[in-house]
C-alpha positions in Angstrom: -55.6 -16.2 14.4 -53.6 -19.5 15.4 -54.3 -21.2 11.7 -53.8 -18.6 9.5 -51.4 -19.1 7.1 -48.7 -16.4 4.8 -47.4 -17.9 1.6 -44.2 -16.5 0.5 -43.5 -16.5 -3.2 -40.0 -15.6 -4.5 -39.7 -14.9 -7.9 -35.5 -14.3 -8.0 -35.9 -13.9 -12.2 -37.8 -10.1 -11.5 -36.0 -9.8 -7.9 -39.0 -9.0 -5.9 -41.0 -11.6 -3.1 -44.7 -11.3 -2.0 -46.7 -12.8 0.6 -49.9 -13.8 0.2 -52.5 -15.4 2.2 -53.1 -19.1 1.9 -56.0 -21.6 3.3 -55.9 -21.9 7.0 -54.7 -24.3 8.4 -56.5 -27.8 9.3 -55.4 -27.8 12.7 -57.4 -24.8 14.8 -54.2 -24.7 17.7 -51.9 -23.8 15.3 -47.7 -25.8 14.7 -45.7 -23.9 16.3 -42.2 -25.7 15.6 -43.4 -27.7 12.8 -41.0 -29.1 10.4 -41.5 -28.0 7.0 -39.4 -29.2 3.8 -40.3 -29.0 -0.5 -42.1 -32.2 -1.4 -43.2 -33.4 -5.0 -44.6 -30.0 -6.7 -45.1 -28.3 -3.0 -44.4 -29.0 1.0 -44.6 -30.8 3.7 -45.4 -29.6 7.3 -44.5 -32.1 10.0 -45.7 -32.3 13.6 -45.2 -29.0 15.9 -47.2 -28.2 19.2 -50.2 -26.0 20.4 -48.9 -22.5 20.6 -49.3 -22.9 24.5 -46.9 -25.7 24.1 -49.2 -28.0 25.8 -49.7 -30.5 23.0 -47.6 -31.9 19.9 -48.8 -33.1 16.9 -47.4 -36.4 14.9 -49.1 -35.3 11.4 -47.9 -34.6 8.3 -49.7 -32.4 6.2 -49.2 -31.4 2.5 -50.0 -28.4 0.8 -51.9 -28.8 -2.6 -51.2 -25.4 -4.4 -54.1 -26.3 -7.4 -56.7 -27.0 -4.7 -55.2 -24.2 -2.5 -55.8 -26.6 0.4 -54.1 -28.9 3.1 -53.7 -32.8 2.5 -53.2 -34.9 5.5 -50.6 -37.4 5.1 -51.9 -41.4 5.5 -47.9 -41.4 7.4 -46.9 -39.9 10.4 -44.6 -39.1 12.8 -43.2 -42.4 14.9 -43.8 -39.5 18.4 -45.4 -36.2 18.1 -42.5 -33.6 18.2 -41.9 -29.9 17.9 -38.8 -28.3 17.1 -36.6 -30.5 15.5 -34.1 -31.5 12.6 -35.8 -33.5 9.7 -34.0 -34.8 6.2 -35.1 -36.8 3.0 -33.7 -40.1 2.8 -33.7 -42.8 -0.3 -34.4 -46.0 2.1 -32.9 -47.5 -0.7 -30.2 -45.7 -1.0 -29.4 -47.1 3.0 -29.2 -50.4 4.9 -31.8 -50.3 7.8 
């Protein structure tokens, strides 16, 4: 299934990681190189493309781990892109 999503828990304190299966997700083609970084109390998942590579996807989606579902993001991508290098800046923190 192209949406179907594993969670993987580590809990280092007992030394043992489980996957479990979360909410599908929102988009039925699936992200296939999407970006995907912690954010606030969860994380992000960033663009990606059809798993036929046909399409790409400029969305940003959180995960809400008390809902157990996907939030998409009011910002997006400035392209749609798969398969590429992503950081957290402080626009503050820079001049541009």
């Amino acid at each position: 299934m192209k949406n179907a999503l594993k969670l993987y828990f580590m809990n280092t304190t007992f030394g043992h990681y489980t996957y479990t299966a979360g909410p599908k997700f929102p988009d039925p083609e699936g992200v296939l190189g999407a970006g995907h970084l912690p954010f606030e109390d969860s994380f992000l998942v960033i663009g990606g493309a059809t798993d036929d590579g046909v399409s790409y996807s400029d969305n940003i989606y959180k995960y809400n781990p008390a809902e157990e579902a996907w939030e998409l993001r009011e910002e997006t991508l400035r392209s749609e892109k798969d398969h590429f290098g992503y950081i957290f800046v402080n626009r503050e923190a820079i001049d541009c």
